[in-house]
KEZA-86821 format. One record per residue (C-alpha): x, z, y; residue in one letter. Coordinates in steps of 0.5 Angstrom, whole numbers, padded with zeros to 4 digits, always signed. Layout:
N
XZYa/...
END
This chain:
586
+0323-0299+0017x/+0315-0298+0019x/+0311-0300+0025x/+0312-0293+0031x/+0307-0292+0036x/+0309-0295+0044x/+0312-0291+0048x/+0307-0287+0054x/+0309-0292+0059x/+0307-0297+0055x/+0301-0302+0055x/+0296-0306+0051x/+0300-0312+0054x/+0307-0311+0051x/+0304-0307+0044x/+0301-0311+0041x/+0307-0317+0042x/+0310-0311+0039x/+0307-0309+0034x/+0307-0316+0032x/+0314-0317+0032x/+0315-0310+0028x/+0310-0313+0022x/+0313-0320+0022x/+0321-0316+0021x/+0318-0311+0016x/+0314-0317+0012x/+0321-0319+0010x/+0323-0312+0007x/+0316-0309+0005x/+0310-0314+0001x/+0304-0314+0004x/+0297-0313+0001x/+0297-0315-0007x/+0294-0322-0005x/+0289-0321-0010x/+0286-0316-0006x/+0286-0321+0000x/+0282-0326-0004x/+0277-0320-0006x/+0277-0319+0002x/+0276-0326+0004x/+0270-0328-0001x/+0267-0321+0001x/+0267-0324+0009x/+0264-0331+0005x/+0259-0327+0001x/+0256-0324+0008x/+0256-0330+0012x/+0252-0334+0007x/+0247-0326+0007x/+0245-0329+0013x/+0241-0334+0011x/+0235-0330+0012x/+0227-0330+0014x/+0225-0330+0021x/+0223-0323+0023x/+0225-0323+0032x/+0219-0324+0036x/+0224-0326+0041x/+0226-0332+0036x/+0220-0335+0035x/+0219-0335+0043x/+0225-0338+0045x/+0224-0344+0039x/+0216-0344+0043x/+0219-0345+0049x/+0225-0350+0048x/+0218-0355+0045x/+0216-0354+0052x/+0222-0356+0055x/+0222-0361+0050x/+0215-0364+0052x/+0215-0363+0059x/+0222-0365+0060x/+0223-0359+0065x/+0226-0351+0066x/+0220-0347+0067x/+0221-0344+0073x/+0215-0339+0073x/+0212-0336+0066x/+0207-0340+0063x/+0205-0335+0057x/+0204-0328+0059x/+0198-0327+0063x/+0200-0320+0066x/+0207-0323+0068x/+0209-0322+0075x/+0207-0329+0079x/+0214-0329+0083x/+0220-0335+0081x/+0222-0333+0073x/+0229-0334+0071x/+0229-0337+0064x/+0237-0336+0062x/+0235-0338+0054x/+0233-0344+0057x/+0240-0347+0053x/+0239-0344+0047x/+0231-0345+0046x/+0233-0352+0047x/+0238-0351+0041x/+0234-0347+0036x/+0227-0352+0038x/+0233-0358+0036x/+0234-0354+0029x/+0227-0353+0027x/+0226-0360+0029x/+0232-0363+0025x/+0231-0359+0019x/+0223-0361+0019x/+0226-0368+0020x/+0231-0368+0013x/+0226-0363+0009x/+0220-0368+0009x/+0226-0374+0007x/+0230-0371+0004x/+0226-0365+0000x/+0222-0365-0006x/+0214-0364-0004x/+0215-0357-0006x/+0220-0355+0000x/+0216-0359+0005x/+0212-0352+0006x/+0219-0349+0009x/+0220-0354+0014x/+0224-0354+0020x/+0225-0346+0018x/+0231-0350+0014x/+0235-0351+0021x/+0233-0345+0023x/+0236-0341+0017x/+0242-0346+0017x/+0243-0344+0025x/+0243-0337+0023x/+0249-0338+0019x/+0254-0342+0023x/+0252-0336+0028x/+0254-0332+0024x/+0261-0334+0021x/+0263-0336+0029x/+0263-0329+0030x/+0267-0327+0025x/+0271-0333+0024x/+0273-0331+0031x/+0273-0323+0030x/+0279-0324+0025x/+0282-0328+0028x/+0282-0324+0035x/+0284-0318+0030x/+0290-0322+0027x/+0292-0323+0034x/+0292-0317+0036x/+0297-0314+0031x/+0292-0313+0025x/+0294-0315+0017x/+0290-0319+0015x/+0286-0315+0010x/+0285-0310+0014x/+0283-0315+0018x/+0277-0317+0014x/+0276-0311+0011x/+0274-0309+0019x/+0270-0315+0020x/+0266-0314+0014x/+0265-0307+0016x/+0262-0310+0023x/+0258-0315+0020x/+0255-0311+0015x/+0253-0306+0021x/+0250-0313+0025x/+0247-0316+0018x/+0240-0312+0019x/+0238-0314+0026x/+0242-0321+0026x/+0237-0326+0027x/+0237-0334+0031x/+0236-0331+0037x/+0240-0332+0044x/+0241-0325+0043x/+0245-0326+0038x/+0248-0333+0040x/+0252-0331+0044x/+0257-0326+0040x/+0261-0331+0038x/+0262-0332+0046x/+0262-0326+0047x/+0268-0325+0043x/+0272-0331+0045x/+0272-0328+0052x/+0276-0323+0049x/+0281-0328+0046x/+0281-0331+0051x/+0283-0325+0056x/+0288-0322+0052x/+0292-0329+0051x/+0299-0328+0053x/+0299-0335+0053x/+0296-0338+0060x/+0293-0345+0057x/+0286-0341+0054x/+0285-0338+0060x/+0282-0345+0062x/+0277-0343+0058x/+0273-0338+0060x/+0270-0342+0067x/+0266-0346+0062x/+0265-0340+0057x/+0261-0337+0062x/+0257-0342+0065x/+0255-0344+0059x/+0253-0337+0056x/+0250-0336+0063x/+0244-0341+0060x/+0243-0337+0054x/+0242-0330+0056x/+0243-0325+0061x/+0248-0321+0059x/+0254-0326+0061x/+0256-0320+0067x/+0259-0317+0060x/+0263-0323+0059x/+0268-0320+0066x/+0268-0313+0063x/+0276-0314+0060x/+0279-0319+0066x/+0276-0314+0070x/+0280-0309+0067x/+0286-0312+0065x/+0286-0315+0072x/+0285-0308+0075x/+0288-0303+0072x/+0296-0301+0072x/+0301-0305+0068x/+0309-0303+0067x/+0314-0308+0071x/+0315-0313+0066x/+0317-0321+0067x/+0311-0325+0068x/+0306-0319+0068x/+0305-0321+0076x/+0304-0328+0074x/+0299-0326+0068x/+0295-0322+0074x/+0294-0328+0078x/+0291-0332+0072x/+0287-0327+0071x/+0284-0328+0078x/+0284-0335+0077x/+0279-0334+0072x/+0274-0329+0074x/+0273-0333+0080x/+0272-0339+0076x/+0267-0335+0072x/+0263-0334+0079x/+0263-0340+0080x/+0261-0342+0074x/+0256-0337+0073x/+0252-0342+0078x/+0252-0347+0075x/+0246-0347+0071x/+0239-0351+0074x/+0236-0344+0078x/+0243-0344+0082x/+0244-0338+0086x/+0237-0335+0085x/+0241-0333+0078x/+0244-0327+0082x/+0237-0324+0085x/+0234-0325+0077x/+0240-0321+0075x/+0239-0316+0079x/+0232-0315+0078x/+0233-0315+0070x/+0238-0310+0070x/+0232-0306+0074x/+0227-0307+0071x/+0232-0305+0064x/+0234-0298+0068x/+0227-0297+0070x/+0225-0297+0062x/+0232-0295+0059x/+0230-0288+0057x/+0223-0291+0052x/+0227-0297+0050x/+0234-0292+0047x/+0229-0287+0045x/+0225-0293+0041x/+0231-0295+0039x/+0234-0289+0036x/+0229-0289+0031x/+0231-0296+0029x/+0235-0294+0023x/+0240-0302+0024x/+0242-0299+0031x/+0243-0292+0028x/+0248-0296+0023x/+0252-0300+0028x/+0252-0294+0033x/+0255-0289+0028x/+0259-0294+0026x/+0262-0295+0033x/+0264-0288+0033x/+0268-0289+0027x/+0272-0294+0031x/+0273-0290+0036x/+0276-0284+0034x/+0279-0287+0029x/+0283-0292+0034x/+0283-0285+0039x/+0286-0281+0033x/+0292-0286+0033x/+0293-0286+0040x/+0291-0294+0039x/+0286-0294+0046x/+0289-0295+0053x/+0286-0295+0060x/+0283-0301+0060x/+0280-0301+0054x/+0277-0293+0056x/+0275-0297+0062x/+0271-0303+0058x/+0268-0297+0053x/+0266-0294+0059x/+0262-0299+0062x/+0260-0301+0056x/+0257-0295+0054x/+0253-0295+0061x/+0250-0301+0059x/+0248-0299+0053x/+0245-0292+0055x/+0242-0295+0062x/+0241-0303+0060x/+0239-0305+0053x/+0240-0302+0047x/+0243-0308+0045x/+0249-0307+0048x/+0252-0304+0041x/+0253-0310+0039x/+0258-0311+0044x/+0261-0305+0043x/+0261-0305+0037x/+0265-0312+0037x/+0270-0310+0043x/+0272-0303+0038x/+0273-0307+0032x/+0281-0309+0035x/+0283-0302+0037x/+0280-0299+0030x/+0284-0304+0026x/+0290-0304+0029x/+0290-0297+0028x/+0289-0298+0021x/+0295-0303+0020x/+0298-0297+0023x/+0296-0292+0018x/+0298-0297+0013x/+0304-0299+0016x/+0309-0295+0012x/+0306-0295+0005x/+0306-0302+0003x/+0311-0302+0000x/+0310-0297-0006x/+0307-0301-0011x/+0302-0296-0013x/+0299-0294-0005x/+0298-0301-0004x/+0294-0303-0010x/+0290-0296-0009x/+0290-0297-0001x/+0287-0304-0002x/+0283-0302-0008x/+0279-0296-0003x/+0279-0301+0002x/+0274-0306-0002x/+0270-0301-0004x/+0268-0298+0003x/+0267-0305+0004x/+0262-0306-0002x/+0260-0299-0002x/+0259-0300+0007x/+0254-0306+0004x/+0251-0303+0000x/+0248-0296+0004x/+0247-0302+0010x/+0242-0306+0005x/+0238-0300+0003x/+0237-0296+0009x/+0234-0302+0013x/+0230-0304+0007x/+0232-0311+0007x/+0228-0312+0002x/+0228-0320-0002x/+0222-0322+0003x/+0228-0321+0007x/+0232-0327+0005x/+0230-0334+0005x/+0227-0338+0011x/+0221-0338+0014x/+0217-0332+0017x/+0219-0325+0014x/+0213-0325+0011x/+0207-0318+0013x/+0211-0317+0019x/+0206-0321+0024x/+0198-0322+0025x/+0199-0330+0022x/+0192-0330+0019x/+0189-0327+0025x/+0192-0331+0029x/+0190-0337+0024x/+0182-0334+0026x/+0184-0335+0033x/+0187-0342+0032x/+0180-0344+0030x/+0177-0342+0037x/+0177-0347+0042x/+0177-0343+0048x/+0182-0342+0053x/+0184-0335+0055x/+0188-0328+0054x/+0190-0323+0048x/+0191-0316+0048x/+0196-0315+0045x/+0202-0310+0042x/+0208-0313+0046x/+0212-0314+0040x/+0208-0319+0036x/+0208-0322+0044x/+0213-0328+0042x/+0210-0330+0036x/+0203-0330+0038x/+0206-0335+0044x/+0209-0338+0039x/+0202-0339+0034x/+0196-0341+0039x/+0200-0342+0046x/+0197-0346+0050x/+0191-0345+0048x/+0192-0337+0048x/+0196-0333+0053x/+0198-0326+0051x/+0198-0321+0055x/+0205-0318+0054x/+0211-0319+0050x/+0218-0317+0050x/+0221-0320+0056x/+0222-0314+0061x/+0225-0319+0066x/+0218-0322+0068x/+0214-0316+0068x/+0214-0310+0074x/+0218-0304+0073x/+0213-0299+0069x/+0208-0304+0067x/+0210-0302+0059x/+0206-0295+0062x/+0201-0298+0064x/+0201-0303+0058x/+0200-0296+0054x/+0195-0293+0058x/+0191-0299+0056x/+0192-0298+0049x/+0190-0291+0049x/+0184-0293+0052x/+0184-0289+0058x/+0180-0290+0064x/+0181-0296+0068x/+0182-0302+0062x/+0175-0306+0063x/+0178-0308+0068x/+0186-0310+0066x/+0182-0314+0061x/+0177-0317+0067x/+0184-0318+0071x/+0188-0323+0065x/+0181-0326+0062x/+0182-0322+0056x/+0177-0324+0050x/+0181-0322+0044x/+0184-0315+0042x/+0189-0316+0036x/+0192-0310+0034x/+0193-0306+0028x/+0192-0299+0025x/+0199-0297+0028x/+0195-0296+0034x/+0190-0291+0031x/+0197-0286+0027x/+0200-0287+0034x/+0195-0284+0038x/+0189-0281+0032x/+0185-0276+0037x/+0184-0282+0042x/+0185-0290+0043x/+0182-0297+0045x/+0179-0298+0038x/+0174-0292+0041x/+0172-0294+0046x/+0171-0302+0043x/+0167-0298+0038x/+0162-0296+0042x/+0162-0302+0048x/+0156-0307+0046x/+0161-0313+0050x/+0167-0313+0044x/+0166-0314+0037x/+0171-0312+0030x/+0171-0319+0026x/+0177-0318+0022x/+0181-0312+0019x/+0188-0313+0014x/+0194-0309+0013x/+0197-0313+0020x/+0192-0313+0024x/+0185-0311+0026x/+0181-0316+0032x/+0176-0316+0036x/+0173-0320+0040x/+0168-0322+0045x/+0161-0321+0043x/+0160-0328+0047x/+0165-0332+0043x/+0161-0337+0039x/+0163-0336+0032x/+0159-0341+0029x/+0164-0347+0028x/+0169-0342+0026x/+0170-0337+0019x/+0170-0331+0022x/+0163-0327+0024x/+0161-0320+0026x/+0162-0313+0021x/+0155-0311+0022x/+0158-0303+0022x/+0165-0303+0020x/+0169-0301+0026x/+0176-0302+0024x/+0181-0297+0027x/+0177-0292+0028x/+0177-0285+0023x/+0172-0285+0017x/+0169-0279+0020x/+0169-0282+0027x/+0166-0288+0023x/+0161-0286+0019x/+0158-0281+0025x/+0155-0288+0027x/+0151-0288+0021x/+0144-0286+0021x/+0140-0289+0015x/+0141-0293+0009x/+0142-0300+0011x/+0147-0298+0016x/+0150-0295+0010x/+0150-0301+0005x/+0151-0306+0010x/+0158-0301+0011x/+0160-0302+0005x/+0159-0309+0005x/+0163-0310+0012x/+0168-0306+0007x/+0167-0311+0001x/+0168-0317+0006x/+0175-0314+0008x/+0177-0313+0001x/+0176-0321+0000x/+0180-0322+0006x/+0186-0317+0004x/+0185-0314-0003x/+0192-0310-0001x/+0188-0307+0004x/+0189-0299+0003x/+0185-0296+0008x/+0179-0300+0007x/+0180-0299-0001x/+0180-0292+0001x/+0174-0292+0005x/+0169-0296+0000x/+0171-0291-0005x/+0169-0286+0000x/+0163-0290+0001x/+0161-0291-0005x/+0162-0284-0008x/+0158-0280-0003x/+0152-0286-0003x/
END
């Protein structure tokens, strides 16, 4: 006896009963996966939880753990943007508010045990610790609930971690404690909750939503399946009426709750003006994304669910209806969205699966070689993953990633006591925020929801040092300029480290492998350990350098400014190259 596809007329609602039923009455007659193999499967799910113990590499994490310290300290939501000078000056609608509070919490808790509990030595990790132990326990939620939202739908239980594996080694790379992520164990829940034939965890979903309305704002993705199921046709059967009508229950508590939440109905408006904001920057943000090589895995994984469930005949109309819409949202929203995508076809691909599979566990010989190619693909899976995004060791532990911020930069600006604005790259935005707020805002950061649709272009122009900055940088009170070589390879004939160059206001005071900083030439630096280069001007090319070089002593001054930068970074490989050049030609 083996597992048969459904008839044509059948659905996703009576399939997956089916299914279940047939693997049950086969089980009696034919064994299952040797259970070895099933123990193999189980500590690889257990060895992928614990790799997400990991440093802090999101921007957006280090800003959300920032800004629930000020919920904390002023004991209310920001209702306006307080960390961005250029953000827009209408209302600002905070959905992370709930998990900035939750990961702020962490990283107090952890602080607290770590200075205890910790020998002296671990003291310098701090709350880092919670952090770390917070990214786990995200981590083995989703999975947690991943198999068993495979198991219920049909699959066997090694495929079943075979398949969560796979889609957790895919998600590993980008993984980090941030409301992004945050919300993947909710966003699977939902989709337990909806397939459910039973009517009692249904109740589920209007909290569900509401609390995941405080957390980040791509809840509308939670109505993607109710909607589907509860809109698309199903065969006459008993209590497929009534399941109908829960399911309308259901996606009006979920409206209903979406407002429960402290701005209310000013919620629908900020949703709507985010998605614009998205669609506007949509095709810059894929196109940066596609060069991502952790969104390239988990997108060619996905497709890989999808023609494998598609090859077997294992998608129905609603789960084309929820890929669409999914595949929509990732194309036109967020590059994010292949999370979910990527979640939402783990069922369909495992069923398909344990299809293929059905009929063969029973010759002793397949099944020990069926099981074995399965964790191989599993650990070879892992392996490609781990090289290709170049997780390297710095990767795991707790604390901040090393060499992936401006931190001694931002420890120079620290030691300024002025209160005023950084030009900044947009991606260090978060971490700056976290650093030196409030007595330095950023200019900009990732959060496109409190910026005006285009203004990344214009933020770009800025860089690029077309007419106009002097007074962008006037407007926002800018006194800092911290970027990094980055810039100079991304625009090499012509950027703002030119126009710095020549502009007797701004002043290059440091240059290391993260960074390079100007400042105003009217900061007072002498209660500070930073000074002027007298003729370095980091971020320029060597022959735009030395054009500025007219005699002798600009000359061992030159190369001077290029010894004080070694000292600062010794791994500086531009100025090592430059002082070697230096040297050689005087």
């Amino acid at each position: 006896m083996t597992n048969s596809p459904p008839t044509k007329a059948a659905t996703e609602d009576e399939a997956i009963p089916a299914d279940r039923e047939r693997n049950e009455s086969d089980a009696r007659f034919h064994p299952g996966p040797p259970v070895i193999f099933t123990a193999i499967g189980c500590l690889l799910l257990l060895v992928l939880i614990v790799a997400h113990w990991r440093t802090v590499e999101s921007s957006a994490a280090l800003f959300q753990i920032k800004a629930g310290d000020v919920i904390y300290n002023t004991g209310e939501i920001p209702n306006r943007d307080i960390f961005s000078a250029a953000s827009r000056v209408d209302a600002w609608v905070f959905f992370e508010w709930l998990w900035s509070m939750g990961a702020s919490a962490a990283y107090r808790t952890g602080e607290l045990i770590v200075e205890r509990v910790a020998p002296v030595s671990l003291h310098r990790l701090g709350g880092w610790i919670g952090i770390s132990v917070v990214n786990v326990v995200l981590a083995a939620l989703t999975y947690g609930l991943l198999v068993f939202r495979l198991r219920n739908r049909g699959s066997g239980l090694l495929v079943a971690l075979s398949v969560t594996v796979l889609t957790g080694v895919a998600l590993l790379p980008g993984f980090q404690p941030e409301a992004a992520y945050a919300v993947l164990p909710l966003y699977v829940l939902s989709l337990i909750i909806t397939e459910a034939r039973s009517r009692l965890p249904m109740v589920l979903f209007a909290p569900l939503v509401a609390l995941w309305a405080n957390m980040h704002g791509s809840v509308v993705v939670a109505f993607i399946a109710p909607l589907a199921s509860l809109l698309l046709p199903a065969p006459a059967q008993s209590g497929e009426t009534r399941r109908k009508l829960y399911l309308a229950v259901i996606i009006a508590a979920g409206v209903v709750a979406l407002f429960l939440n402290p701005h209310s109905v000013r919620i629908v408006p900020a949703l709507w003006d985010l998605a614009r904001v998205q669609a506007a920057g949509g095709a810059s943000g894929l196109g940066a994304a596609v060069l991502d090589m952790s969104f390239i895995i988990r997108l060619a994984l996905a497709a890989v669910f999808f023609l494998l469930a598609l090859a077997t005949r294992r998608l129905t109309l609603r789960d084309g209806f929820s890929i669409v819409i999914l595949g929509v949202a990732l194309c036109v929203l967020s590059s994010e969205t292949v999370n979910f995508l990527l979640l939402y076809l783990s069922a369909p691909a495992a069923r398909a699966i344990t299809q293929l599979l059905a009929g063969t566990w029973q010759i002793n010989r397949v099944r020990y070689l069926a099981a074995s190619a399965t964790l191989l693909l599993c650990v070879g899976w892992a392996a490609m993953t781990v090289f290709s995004a170049r997780l390297t060791p710095d990767a795991w532990g707790a604390g901040i990633r090393p060499r992936v911020f401006p931190e001694t930069a931002a420890g120079r600006l620290a030691a300024i006591p002025l209160r005023a604005t950084i030009l900044n790259l947009s991606d260090d935005g978060g971490y700056l925020s976290w650093r030196l707020w409030p007595t330095w805002k950023v200019a900009a950061d990732n959060r496109m929801e409190v910026y005006e649709p285009g203004f990344f272009d214009r933020y770009e122009d800025i860089w690029l040092g077309r007419p106009g900055w002097p007074a962008y940088l006037s407007l926002w009170r800018v006194h800092a300029v911290l970027g990094n070589a980055d810039v100079s390879n991304r625009y090499p004939s012509h950027n703002l480290y030119y126009e710095l160059a020549t502009s007797e206001e701004w002043a290059a005071v440091y240059w290391d492998r993260q960074s390079i900083l100007y400042l105003k030439s009217d900061i007072e630096l002498a209660s500070t350990n930073l000074s002027e280069f007298r003729q370095l001007k980091p971020g320029l090319p060597w022959n735009e350098m030395t054009a500025l070089l007219q005699t002798p002593e600009e000359w061992r001054e030159f190369k001077a400014d290029l010894r004080r930068a070694l000292i600062d970074d010794p791994g500086n490989a531009i100025a090592q190259e430059f002082l070697r050049r230096a040297e050689s030609q005087n």
